[in-house]
C-alpha positions as a Python dict, from the first residue, in 0.01 Angstrom:
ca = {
    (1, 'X'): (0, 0, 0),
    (2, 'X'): (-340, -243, 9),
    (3, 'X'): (-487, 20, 216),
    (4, 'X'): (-446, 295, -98),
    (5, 'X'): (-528, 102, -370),
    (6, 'X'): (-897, -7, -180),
    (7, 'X'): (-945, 342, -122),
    (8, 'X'): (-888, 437, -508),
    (9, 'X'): (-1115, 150, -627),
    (10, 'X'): (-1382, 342, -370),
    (11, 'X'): (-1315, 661, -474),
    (12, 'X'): (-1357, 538, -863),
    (13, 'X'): (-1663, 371, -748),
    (14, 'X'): (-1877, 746, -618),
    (15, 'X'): (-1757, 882, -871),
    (16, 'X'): (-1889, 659, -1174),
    (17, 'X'): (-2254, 648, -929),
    (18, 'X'): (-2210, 1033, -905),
    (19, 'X'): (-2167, 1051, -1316),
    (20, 'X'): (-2469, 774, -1363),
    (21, 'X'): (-2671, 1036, -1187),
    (22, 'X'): (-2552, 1343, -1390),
    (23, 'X'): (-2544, 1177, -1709),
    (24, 'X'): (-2913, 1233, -1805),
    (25, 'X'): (-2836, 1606, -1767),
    (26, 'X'): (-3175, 1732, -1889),
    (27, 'X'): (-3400, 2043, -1875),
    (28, 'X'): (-3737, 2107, -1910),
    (29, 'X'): (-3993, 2373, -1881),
    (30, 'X'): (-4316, 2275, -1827),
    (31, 'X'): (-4610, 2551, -1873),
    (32, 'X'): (-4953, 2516, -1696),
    (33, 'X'): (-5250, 2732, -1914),
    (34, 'X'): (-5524, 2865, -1670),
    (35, 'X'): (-5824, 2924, -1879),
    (36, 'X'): (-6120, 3141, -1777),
    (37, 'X'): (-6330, 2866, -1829),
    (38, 'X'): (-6154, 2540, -1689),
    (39, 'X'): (-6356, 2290, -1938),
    (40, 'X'): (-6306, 2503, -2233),
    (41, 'X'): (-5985, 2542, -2429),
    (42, 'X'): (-6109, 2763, -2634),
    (43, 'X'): (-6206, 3043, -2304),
    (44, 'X'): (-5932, 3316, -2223),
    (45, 'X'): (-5618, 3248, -2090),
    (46, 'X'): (-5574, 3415, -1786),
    (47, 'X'): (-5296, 3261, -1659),
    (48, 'X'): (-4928, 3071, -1727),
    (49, 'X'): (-4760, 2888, -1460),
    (50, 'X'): (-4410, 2760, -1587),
    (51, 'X'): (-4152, 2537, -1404),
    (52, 'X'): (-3823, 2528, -1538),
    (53, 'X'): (-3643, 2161, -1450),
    (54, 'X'): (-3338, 1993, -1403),
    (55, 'X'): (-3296, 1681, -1328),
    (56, 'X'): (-3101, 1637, -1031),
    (57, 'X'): (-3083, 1279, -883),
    (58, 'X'): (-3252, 950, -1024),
    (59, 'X'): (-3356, 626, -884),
    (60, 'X'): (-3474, 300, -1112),
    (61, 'X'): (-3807, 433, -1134),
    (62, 'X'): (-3782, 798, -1127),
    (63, 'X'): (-3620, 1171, -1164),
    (64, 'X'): (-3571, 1409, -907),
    (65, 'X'): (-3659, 1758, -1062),
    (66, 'X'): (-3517, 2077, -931),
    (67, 'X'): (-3749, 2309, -940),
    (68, 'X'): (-3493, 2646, -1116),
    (69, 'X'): (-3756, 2875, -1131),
    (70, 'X'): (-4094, 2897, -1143),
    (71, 'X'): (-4277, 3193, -1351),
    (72, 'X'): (-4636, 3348, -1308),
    (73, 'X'): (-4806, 3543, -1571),
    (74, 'X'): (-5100, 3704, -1567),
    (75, 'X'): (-5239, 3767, -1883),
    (76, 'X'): (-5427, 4094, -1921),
    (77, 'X'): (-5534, 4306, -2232),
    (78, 'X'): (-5340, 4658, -2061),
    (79, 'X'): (-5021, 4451, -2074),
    (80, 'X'): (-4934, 4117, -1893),
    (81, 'X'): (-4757, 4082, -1560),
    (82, 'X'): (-4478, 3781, -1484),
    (83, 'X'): (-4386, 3706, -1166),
    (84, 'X'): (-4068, 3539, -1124),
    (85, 'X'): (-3899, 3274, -827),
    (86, 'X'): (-3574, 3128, -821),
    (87, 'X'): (-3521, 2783, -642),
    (88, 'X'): (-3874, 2776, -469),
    (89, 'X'): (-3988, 2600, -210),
    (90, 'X'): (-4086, 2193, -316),
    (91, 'X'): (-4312, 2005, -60),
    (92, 'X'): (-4106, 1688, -60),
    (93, 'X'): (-3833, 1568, 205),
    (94, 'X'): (-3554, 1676, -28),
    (95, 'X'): (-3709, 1975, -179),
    (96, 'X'): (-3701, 1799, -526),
    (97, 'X'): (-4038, 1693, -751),
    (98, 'X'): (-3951, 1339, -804),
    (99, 'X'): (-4117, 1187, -1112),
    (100, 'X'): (-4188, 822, -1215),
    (101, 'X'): (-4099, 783, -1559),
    (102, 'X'): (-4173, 478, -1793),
    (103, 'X'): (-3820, 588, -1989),
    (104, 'X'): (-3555, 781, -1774),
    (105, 'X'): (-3398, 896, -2063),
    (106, 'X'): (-3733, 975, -2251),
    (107, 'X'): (-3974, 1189, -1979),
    (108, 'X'): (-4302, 1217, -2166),
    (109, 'X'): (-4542, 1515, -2074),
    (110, 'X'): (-4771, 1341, -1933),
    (111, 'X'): (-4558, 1262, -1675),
    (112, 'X'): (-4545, 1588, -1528),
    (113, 'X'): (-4920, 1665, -1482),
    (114, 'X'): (-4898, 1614, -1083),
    (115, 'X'): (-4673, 1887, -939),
    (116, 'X'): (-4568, 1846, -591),
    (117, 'X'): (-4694, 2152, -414),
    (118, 'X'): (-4497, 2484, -533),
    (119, 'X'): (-4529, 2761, -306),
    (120, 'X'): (-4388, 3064, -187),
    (121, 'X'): (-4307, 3481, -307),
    (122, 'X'): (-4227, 3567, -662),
    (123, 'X'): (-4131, 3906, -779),
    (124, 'X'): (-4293, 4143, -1076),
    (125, 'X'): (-4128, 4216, -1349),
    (126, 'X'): (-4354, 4598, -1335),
    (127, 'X'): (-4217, 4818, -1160),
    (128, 'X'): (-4445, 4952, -851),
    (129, 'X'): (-4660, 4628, -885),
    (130, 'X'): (-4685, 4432, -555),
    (131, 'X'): (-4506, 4062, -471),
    (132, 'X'): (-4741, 3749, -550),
    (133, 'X'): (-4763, 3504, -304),
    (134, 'X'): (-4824, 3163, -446),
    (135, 'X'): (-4924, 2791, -416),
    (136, 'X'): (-4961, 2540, -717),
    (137, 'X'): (-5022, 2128, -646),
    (138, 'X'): (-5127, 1899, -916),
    (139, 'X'): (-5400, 1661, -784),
    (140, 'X'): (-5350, 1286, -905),
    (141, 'X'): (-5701, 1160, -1120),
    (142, 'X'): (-5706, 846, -1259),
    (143, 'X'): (-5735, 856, -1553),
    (144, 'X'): (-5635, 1169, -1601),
    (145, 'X'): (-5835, 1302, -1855),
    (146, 'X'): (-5962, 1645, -1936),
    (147, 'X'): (-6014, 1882, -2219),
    (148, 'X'): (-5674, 1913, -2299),
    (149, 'X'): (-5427, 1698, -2478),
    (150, 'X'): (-5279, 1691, -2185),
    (151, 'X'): (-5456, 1813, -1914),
    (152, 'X'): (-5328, 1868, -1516),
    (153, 'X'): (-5557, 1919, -1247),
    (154, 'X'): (-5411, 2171, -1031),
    (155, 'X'): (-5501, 2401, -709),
    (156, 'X'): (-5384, 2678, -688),
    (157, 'X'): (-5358, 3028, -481),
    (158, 'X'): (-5238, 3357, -614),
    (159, 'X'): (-5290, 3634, -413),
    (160, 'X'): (-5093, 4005, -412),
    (161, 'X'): (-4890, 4122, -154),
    (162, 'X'): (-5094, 4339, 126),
    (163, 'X'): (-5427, 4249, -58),
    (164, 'X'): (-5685, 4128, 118),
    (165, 'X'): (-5851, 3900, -185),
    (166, 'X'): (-5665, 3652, -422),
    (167, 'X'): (-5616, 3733, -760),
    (168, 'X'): (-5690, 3374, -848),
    (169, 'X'): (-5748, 3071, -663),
    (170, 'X'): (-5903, 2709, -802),
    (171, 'X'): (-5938, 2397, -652),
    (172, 'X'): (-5893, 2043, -826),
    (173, 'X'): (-5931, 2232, -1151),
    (174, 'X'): (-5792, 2072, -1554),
    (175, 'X'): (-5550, 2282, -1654),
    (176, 'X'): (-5385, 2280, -2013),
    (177, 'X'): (-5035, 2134, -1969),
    (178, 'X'): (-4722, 2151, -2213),
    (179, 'X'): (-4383, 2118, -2229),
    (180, 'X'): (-4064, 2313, -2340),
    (181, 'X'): (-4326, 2563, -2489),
    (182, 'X'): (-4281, 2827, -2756),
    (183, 'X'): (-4285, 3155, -2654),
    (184, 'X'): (-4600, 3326, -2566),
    (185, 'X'): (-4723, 3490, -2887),
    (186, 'X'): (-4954, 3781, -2737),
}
């Protein structure tokens, strides 16, 4: 009888740390603005990167963020293209973008303006337009400030399938940085 009522007590125990770790049970989407003119907000945008989160584990310090999907638009004046990844690849040792937060259950933006590095294949949403392969890693600065309200300072790779050039490519560049945006209005 002792031996089942230790093992319920343990079993109660997972399970509360198991809900603990759920209980936050947030979302995000967090949208990266490539301008044509990295020190000028006011340039073209001529890209989006977007990461949609959710928050997956936690420590005392931090969130680990799974990455959902991640979403790459090119914006052009003939018509914009997205490309589109489910569950991609996160440089980390458990594939999640962990995040120190001052509040666990308040993540402010600028929190989120170092990506772990995000790479991998993401599919158009055009038909007959080719697969873009992709990397995007935040690069820490301290302080970390920019032209934008919030600014990120990202490298990143973006380069068509078969094609012999990138599309885009930038190195330790600021990068306008929001979260849970509005729609795209154009």
């Amino acid at each position: 009888m002792r031996d089942y009522i230790i093992l319920g007590l343990a079993s109660v125990c997972v399970l509360g740390t198991v809900s603990d770790a759920s209980a936050l049970a947030m979302n995000k989407t967090i949208r990266y603005t490539i301008h044509e003119d990295p020190q000028d907000p006011q340039s073209t945008v001529i890209y989006h990167v977007e990461v949609d989160l959710t928050d997956v584990d936690s420590d005392p310090e931090a969130i680990a963020w799974e990455v959902l999907e991640i979403r790459i638009t090119k914006k052009d004046s003939n018509g914009d293209i997205t490309w589109t990844e489910t569950s991609p690849a996160v440089d980390s040792s458990d594939g999640n973008w962990w995040v120190k937060h001052a509040d666990l259950q308040n993540p402010q933006l600028s929190e989120f303006t170092v990506p772990e590095l995000i790479d991998g294949t993401a599919a158009p949403d055009v038909q007959g337009e080719k697969d873009l392969h992709y990397d995007v890693e935040g690069i820490k600065h301290t302080p970390a400030t920019g032209p934008y309200t919030a600014t990120s300072y990202l490298t990143y790779y973006f380069i068509r399938d078969g094609e012999p050039n990138p599309d885009e490519e930038g190195d330790d560049l600021p990068t306008d940085t929001d979260d849970d945006p509005p729609p795209d209005p154009s």
